[in-house]
N, C-alpha and C positions, 0 to 999 in steps of 0.2 A: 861428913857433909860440911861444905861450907858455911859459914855462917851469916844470913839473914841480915843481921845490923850489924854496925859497928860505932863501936861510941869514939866519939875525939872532940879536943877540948875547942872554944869556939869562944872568941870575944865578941861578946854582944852587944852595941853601941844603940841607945835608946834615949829617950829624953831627959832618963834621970842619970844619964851617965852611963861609963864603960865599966862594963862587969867580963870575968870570965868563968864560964861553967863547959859542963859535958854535955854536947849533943850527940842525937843518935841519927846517925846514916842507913839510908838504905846500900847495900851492898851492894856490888856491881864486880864478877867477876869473869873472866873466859870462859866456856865450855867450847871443846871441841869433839865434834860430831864424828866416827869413823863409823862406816860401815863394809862387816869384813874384813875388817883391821887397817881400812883404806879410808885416809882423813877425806871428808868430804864437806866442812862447814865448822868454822869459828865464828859462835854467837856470843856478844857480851850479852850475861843473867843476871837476875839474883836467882843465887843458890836455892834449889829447894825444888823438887819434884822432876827433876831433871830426867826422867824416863819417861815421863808423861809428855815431856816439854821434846824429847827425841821423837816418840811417837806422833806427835801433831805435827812436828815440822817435815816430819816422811809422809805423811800422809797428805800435807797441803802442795808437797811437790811432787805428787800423787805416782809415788814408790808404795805406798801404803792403800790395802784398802779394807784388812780387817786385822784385828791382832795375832789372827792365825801366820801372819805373812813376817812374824819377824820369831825369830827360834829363840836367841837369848841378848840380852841384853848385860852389858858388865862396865864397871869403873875399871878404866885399864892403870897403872902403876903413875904417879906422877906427884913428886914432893916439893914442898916448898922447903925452903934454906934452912929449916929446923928437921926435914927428915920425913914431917909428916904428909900423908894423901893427901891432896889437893882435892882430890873427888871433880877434876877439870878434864878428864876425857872421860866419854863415853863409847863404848865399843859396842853396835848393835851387830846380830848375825842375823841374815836373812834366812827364814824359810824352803827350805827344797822348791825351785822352779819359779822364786819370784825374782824377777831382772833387777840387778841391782842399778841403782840412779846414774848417769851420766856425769860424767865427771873429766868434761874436756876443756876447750877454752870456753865455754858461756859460760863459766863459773869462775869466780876466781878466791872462796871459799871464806869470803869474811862476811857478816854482817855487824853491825853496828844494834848496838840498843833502840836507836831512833827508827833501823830501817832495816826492813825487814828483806827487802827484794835490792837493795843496794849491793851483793854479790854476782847479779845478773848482770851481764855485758851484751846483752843483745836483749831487745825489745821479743825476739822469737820463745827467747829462754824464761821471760816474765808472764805472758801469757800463757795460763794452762788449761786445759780442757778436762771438765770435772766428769768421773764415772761415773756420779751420784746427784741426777737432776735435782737440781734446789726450785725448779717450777713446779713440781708435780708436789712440794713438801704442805702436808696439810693444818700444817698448825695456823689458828686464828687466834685471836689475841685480843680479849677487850682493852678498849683506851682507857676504861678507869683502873686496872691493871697494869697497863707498860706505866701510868702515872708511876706507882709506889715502886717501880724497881730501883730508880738511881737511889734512893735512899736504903732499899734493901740490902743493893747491895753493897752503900757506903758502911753498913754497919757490921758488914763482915771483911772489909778491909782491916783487920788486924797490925798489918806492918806498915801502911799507911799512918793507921793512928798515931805511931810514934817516931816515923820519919816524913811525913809531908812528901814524899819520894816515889812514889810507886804507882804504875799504873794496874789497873783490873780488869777480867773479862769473867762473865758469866755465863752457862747456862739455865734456860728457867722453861716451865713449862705454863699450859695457857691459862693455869691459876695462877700465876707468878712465884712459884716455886722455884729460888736457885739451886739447881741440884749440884750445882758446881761451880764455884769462884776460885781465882788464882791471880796472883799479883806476881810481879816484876817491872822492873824499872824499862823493859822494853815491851810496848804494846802491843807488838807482834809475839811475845813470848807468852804474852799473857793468854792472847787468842790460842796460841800451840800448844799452852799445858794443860789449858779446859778438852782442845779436841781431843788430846791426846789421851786425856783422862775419859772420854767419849768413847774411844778407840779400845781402850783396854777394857774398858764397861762394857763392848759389843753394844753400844749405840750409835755407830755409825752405819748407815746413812742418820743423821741427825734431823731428820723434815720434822717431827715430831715438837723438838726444842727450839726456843729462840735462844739469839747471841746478843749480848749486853758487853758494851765494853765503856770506859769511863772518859773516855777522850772525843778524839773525832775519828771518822771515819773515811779508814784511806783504801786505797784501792788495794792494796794488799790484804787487808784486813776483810774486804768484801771476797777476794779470790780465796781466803780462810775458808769463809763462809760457804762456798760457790762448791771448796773440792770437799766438803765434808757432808755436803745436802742438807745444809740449813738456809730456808729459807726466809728468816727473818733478822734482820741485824736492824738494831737500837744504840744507837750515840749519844751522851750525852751534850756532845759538842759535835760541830759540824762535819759534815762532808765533804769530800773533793769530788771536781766535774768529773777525773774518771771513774772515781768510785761509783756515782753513781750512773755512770752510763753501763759499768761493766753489769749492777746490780740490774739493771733495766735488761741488757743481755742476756743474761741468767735466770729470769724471772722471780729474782728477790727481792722483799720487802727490803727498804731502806728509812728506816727513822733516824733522823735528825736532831740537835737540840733539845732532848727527852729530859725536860725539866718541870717541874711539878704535874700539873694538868697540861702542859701546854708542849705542841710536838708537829715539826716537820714531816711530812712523809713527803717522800722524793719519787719513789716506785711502787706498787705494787699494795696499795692502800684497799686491797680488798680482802688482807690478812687483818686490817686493824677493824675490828667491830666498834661502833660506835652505839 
């Protein structure tokens, strides 16, 4: 497995003068996605859970709709200039009779850390249609509850603590239990290796749990939410208009700015008890 951090040396320039010591990086490496032995998506990660983080991301481009639906999964061969596995491709095999994902021009097979749906070329190919209604999802949720998540879950950001680098997504349920956190440097990865970790748990349909992620809330991150049938997503920074229109379309909770007691709701405010 790749590794997580990386330390490199850093001149530090502060009021009492320039010093140099070792700082620690969060990692940021390639993964590529094949399915079927057929490359289908280069995502920059941080290393680490990278079978969780394949199954969320089949599943949010709703290839996926239980763990039954993929046969095996394998790190396919690939060294770096010392010899050693990279642990940078993944080879998923599908299941007997599940249609493997399309892979024409609406793709063009890269995403970026930042951007999750940035490999889509057509507005047809971003929009997807969930199998698992996130309107019908029954989880309600006291407000004095979503209060304590963003700190819950800052104290299990681990790789955080020691690189200031990495984004988090969580699942919790309506006691505020995180049954599930995951970090990467890309927000959209973080969201992929909770559901994916959902997906292999046989908790998907997800209506059950809410989605906590540490940033804002994009519209990609809502259609996460959308094809996994979770119907509450909590930000701790804001939203974008089509996030929450598409949230409004879907009949998902949308929280906002989830910071100490105090909290936007954009949609669907009859999950938040007060």
């Amino acid at each position: 497995m790749g590794r997580v951090t990386v330390r490199r040396p850093v001149r530090r320039l502060t009021a009492a003068g320039l010093r140099q010591r070792p700082d620690t990086l969060a990692a940021e490496e390639p993964l590529e996605l094949r399915v079927g032995g057929k490359a289908l998506a280069v995502t920059m990660r941080t290393p680490g859970n990278d079978v969780e983080l394949a199954h969320g991301f089949l599943l949010s481009e709703g290839v996926l709709g239980s763990r039954e639906d993929i046969a095996t999964a394998r790190y396919c061969d690939g060294v770096d200039d010392q010899g050693r596995n990279t642990y940078n491709v993944l080879d998923l095999t599908l299941a007997p009779g599940v249609p493997a994902p399309e892979t024409g021009v609406e793709r063009n097979f890269y995403t970026t850390s930042s951007c999750g749906v940035c490999g889509k070329a057509a507005l047809d190919a971003v929009k997807l249609r969930s199998r698992f209604s996130p309107a019908t999802a029954p989880l309600a949720v006291k407000s004095d509850v979503l209060a304590t998540l963003p700190d819950s879950l800052r104290a299990k950001q681990k790789v955080f603590s020691s690189t200031g680098g990495l984004h988090a997504a969580g699942l919790f349920t309506p006691d505020g239990t995180l049954v599930a956190v995951r970090e990467d440097v890309g927000r959209h990865n973080a969201v992929d290796k909770v559901l994916g970790w959902a997906l292999l748990e046989d908790r998907i349909p997800a209506g059950d749990l809410g989605l906590l992620v540490s940033g804002r809330a994009s519209f990609e991150l809502v259609q996460k939410a959308a094809m996994a049938g979770v119907g509450l997503l909590a930000a701790v920074s804001a939203p974008s208009s089509l996030a929450v229109e598409l949230a409004e379309e879907n009949g998902i909770t949308l929280i906002g700015f989830l910071r100490g007691e105090s909290m936007n709701l954009y949609t669907g405010d009859h999950r938040v008890l007060v």
